[in-house]
N, C-alpha and C positions, 0 to 999 in steps of 0.2 A: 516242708509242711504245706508250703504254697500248692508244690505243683499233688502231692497227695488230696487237699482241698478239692483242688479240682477233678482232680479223677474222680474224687466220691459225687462231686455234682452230677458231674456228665454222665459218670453210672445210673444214678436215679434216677438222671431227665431219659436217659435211652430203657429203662426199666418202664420207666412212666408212657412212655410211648410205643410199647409193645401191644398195647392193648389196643390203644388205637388202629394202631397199623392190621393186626389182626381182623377189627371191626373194618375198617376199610375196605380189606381184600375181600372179604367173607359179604360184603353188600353191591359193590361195584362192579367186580368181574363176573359175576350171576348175571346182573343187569344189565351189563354192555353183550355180553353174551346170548340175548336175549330176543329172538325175532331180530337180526340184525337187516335194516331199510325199511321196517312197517314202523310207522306212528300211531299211536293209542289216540283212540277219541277221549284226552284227560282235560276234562277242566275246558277250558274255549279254545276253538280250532282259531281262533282270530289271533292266539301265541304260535304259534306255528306260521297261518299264511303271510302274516304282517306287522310282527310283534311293532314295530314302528309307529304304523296310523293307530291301532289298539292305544299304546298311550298316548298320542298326542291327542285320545279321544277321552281317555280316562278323566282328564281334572274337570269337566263337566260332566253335573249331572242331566243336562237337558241335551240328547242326540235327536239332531235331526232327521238322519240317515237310516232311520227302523221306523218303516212304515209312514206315519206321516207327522213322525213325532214323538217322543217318548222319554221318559224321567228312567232313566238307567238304574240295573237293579245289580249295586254291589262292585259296579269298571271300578270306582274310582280308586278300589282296596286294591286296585294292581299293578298300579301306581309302584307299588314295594310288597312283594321282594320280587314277586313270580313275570312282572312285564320286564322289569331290568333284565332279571336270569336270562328270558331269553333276547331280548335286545342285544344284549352284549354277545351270547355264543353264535347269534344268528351275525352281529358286524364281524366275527371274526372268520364264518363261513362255515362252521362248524353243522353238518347235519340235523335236521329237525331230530331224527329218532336219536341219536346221541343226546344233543341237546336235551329229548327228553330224560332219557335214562341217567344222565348226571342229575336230572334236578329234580327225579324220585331216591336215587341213591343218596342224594347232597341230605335229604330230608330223613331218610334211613340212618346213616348217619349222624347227622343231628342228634336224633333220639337217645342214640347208643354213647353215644360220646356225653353227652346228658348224665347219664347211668353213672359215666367215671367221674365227671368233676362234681357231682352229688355226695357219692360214694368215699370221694377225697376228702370231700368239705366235710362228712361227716366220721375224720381219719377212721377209718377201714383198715388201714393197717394192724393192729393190735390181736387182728383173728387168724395172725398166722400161727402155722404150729409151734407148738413151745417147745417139743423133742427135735424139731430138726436143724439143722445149720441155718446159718443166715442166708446163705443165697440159696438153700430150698426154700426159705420159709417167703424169700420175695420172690418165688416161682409160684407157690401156691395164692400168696395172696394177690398175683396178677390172674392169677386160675378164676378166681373166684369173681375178681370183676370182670373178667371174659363172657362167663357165663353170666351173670346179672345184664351185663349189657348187651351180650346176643338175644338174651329172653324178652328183654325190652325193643328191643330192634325189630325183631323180627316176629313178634306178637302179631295171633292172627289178626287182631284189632285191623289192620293197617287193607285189607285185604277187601274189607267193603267199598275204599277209598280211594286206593293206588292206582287203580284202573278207570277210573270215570270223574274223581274228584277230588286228587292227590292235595289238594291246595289246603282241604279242611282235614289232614295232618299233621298243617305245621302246630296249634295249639298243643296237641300228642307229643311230637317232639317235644317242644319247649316246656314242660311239664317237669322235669328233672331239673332243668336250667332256673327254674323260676323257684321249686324248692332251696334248692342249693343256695342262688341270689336272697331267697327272703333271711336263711339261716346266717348268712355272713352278713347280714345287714343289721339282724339283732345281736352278734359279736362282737361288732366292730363298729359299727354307728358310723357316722358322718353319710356323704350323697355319695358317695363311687358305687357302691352295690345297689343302692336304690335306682342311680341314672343307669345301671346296666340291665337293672330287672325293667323299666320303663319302656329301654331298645329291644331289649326281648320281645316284651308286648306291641310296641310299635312293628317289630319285624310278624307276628304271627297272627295279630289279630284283627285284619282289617278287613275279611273275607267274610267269615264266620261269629259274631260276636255270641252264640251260644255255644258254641265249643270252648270258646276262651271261657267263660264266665264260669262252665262246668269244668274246666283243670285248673279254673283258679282256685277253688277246693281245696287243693294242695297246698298251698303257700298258706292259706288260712290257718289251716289244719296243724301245719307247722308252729306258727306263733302263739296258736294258744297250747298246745304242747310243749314248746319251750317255755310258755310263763306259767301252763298252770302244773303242768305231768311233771317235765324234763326241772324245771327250774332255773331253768338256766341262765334267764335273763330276768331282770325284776321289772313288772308291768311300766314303769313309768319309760326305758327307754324301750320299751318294745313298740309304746304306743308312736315313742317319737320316728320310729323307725318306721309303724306303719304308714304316717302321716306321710314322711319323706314319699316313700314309696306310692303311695296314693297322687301324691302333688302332680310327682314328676310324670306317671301314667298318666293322669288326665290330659295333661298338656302336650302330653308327643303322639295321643290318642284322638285329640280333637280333629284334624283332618279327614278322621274316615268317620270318626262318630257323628259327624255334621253330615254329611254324605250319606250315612244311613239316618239321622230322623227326616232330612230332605226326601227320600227315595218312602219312607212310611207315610209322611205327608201328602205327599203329590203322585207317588209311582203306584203303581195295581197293588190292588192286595194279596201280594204273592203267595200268602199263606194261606191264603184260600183254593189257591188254584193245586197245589201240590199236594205230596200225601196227606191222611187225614191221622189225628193222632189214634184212632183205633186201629189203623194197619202198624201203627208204630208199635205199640201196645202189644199186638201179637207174639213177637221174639222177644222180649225183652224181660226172660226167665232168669230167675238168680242162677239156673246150670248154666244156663249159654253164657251169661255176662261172666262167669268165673272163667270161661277156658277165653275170655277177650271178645267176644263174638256178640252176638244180640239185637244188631241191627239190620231194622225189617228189608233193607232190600238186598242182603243178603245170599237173604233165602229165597228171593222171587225166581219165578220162571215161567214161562208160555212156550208157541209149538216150537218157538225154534233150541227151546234148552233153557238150563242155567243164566240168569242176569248175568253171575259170578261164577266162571266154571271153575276155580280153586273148592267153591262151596260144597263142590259133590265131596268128594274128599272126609270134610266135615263131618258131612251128615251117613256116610259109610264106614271106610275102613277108618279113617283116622279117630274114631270119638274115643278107644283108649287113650290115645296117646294125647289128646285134646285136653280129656280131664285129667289122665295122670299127672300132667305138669304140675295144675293148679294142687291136686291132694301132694305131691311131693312135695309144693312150697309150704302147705300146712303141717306138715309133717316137721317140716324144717322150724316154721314159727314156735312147734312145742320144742323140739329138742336143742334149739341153739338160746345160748346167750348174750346177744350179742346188746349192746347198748340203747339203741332206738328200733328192736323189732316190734315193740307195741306201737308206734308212730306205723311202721308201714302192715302192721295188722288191719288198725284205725282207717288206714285211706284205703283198703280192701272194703273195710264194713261200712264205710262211706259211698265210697264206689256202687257196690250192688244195693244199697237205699233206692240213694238218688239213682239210679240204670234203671231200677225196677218202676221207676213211676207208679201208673194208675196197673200196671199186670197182675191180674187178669182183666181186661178189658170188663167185663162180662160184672164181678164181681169181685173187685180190689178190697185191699186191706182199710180202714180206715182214713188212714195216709193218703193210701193209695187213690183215693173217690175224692179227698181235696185238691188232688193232683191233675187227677181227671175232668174235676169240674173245672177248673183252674184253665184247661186248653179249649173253654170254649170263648176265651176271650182272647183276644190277638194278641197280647202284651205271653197269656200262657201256651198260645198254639206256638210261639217264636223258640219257646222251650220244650217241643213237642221230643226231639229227640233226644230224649234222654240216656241213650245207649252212646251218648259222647262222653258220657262221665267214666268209662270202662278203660280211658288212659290212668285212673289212681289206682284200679282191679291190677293192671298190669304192673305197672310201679312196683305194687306192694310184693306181688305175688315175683317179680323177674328179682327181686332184692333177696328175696326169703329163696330164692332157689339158689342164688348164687351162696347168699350164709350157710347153708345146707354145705356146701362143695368146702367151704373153709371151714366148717366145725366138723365134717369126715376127717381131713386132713390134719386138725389139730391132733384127733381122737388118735385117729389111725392113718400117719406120717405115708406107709406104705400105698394105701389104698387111694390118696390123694389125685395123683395122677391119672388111674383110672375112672374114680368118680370122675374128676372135671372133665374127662375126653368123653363119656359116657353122658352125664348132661349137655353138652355143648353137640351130639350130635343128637341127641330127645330135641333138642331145641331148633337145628336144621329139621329133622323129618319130619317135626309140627310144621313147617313150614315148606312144602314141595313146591308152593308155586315159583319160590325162589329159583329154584337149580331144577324145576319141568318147565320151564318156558310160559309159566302159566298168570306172572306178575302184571302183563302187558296184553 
C-alpha cells in the first residue's frame, strides 16, 4: 500500500508538471532561437554594459554622474528583481543577449505558470470528461490548462513591452499569482499566503506603481466575489485577510515607495515631459483592448516604419485571428459551466471600463470626461495609461478559452484532442513574433 502511495504521488506530481514543461519549451526555445548575438535596446542599456556600477548606484536617489546632478527617476526599483538577474548571469559569464532572452522568457513564464497554480487553487480538475477513463480524463484536463496558459503567456498584451520595456510586465505576470495568493488567503487564514502575496508585489512592483495598482483589480475583485457572489467566505475573516495582506504589502513595499514620493518631490516632472494622455486616449477602443492590444505606442510609426514591427501583422492579416480568439472565449463563457466563469467574465467587463478611460478623447462617455478631467492633474496623468488594466481582458478571456477546450471534451470525449491541438496552435499564430524572430 506504501509503495502504491507513492506511485500515485509521483504520477500526479509528473501529470502536474507536464504542463509546465510544455509552457517552458514552447517560450524559451523561440527566444533563445532568436537573433542569436544582437541585444534589444530593453529597459536600460546600463543592465547590459555594467549591471554592477547600475546598482551600487541604485539605493541613491541623488546621482551625481548625470549632468551636474540629478534625483534619479525609478534606479532604485532595480534594486530587485531585473539588476540581480542580470548581475548574477553577467558574474557567471553568461552573454548579454542570452541573459537577455532568459529574463524576457523567465517573465513569459512567469505569467503562464501563473494560469496553472491559479487554475489549481481554483480545483480545475472536476471539468474533465465524465465518459472517458481516468487517464484520458487527466490528459484533457491538462489540455485544457495548456491552452489557458499559452493564451495568457503569449497574449499579444506583452508585445507593446517585450521589446523596449520588458520590466513593466512583471505586474502582467504576477496578476494570476496574486489572484491565486488573495483566494487561499481567504480559505485558509493565518500570514503564509498574505507574506507570499506581499513577495510577489515586493518582486513586481517597484518599477511601475500604475501597472501594479491596475492588476491589483484582480485580487480585489476576487474578495468581494468570494464574500458577496461566491460566498465562500464570511466578511469578517475576509476582512482579516485583507488587513493581513494590506500590513505585510506596505511594509516590504516601503523601499521603493519612499524612493518614488522622493523622485515626485525633488525629481522633474516626468509626466510632463512624456506622452500626453490624449495620444493615450487614441487606441484605447474596447475592440483593441478585447484582442489584448490598445496601447498607443503600439501603433506609432514614422519614415523609418513600425515602432513595433509585430504591429503590422495586427493591423493586416492577423485582425481575424486577433478577435476570433477573444469571440471564442465568449462563446465559451455562454456554453460552459464551469464554477467561477462569472468571476473571470467580471475581470473582462472590468478590464475594458477601466482600459477605456476618457476614449474618445474628443468626446467620452460620462465616465469617461471624469477620467479625462482627472489626467490633468499629476496624481491623474500617473494614471494616464490605462491600457495596463488589459492583463484582467486577458486573464479572463485565456481562462474561458481554455474552459471551452474542457467543456468540448466533456461533451464530445472524441473531439477533445483535436480541439486542444487546434486552439493551442490559434494561440501560437496569434502570436508570430514568437517563432518570426520578431520578439526582440
Amino acid at each position: 500500500q506504501v509503495a502504491l502511495r507513492i506511485l500515485e504521488i509521483t504520477g500526479r506530481r509528473l501529470r502536474e508538471a507536464v504542463p509546465s514543461a510544455i509552457l517552458a519549451v514552447t517560450i524559451y526555445v523561440p527566444l533563445l532561437l532568436t537573433r542569436p548575438g544582437r541585444v534589444g535596446a530593453d529597459t536600460k542599456s546600463y543592465l547590459y554594459l555594467d549591471p554592477g556600477r547600475m546598482l551600487s548606484r541604485a539605493p541613491t536617489m541623488w546621482d551625481p554622474n548625470i549632468g551636474l546632478g540629478t534625483v534619479t527617476h525609478q534606479n532604485i526599483g532595480y534594486l530587485w528583481p531585473l539588476g540581480p538577474f542580470y548581475w548574477v548571469l553577467d558574474a557567471v559569464g553568461l552573454p548579454d543577449w542570452v541573459a537577455q532572452r532568459l529574463w524576457l522568457g523567465t517573465v513569459l513564464f512567469a505569467a503562464g505558470a501563473g494560469v496553472l497554480y491559479l487554475l489549481r487553487t481554483l480545483h480545475w480538475a472536476p471539468l474533465a470528461p465524465r465518459r472517458a477513463t481516468g487517464a484520458w480524463s487527466r490528459r484533457w484536463w491538462d489540455l485544457g490548462l495548456i491552452v489557458a496558459a499559452l493564451a495568457y503567456a503569449l497574449s499579444p498584451y506583452l508585445l507593446a513591452y517585450a521589446a523596449r520595456l520588458s520590466v513593466i510586465l512583471l505586474p502582467w505576470a504576477a496578476l494570476p499569482w496574486l489572484v491565486a495568493l488573495t483566494a487561499r488567503s481567504l480559505r485558509h487564514g493565518g500570514w503564509r499566503h498574505p507574506a507570499l502575496f506581499a513577495l510577489v508585489v515586493l518582486t513586481v512592483g517597484a518599477i511601475n506603481a500604475t501597472s501594479l495598482i491596475l492588476v491589483g483589480l484582480g485580487p480585489l475583485l476576487w474578495v468581494l466575489w468570494a464574500v458577496f457572489i461566491e460566498r465562500e467566505v464570511p466578511w469578517r475573516r475576509a476582512v482579516g485577510a485583507v488587513l493581513r495582506i494590506g500590513l505585510l504589502t506596505v511594509v516590504t513595499s516601503l523601499w521603493w515607495v519612499a524612493g518614488l514620493a522622493l523622485q515626485g518631490s525633488f525629481g522633474i516632472p516626468i509626466l510632463r515631459y512624456t506622452e500626453t494622455y490624449q495620444a493615450v486616449a487614441v487606441t484605447s477602443s474596447a475592440p483593441e483592448l478585447l484582442r489584448g492590444l490598445g496601447y498607443w505606442f503600439f501603433y506609432g510609426n514614422d519614415k523609418f516604419g513600425q515602432w513595433i514591427l509585430p504591429s503590422i501583422g495586427y493591423m493586416s492579416w492577423g485582425v481575424p485571428l486577433s478577435y476570433g480568439l477573444p469571440f471564442l472565449a465568449f462563446v465559451s463563457a455562454l456554453v460552459t459551466r464551469f464554477r467561477h466563469r462569472a468571476f473571470f467574465v467580471l475581470c473582462i467587463a472590468v478590464g475594458v471600463v477601466v482600459g477605456i478611460g476618457g476614449h474618445p478623447y474628443a468626446d467620452p462617455s460620462p465616465a469617461g470626461r471624469i477620467f479625462r478631467d482627472f489626467t490633468n492633474l499629476d496624481a491623474g496623468l500617473a494614471f494616464r495609461s490605462t491600457a495596463r488594466a488589459v492583463p484582467l481582458i486577458v486573464l479572463g478571456t485565456a481562462v474561458l478559452l481554455g474552459a471551452g477546450v474542457n467543456a468540448l471534451g466533456r461533451a464530445l470525449p472524441r473531439l477533445a484532442l483535436p480541439a486542444g491541438l487546434l486552439a493551442v496552435f490559434l494561440v501560437l499564430a496569434n502570436m508570430p513574433a514568437t517563432w518570426g524572430g520578431n520578439l526582440v
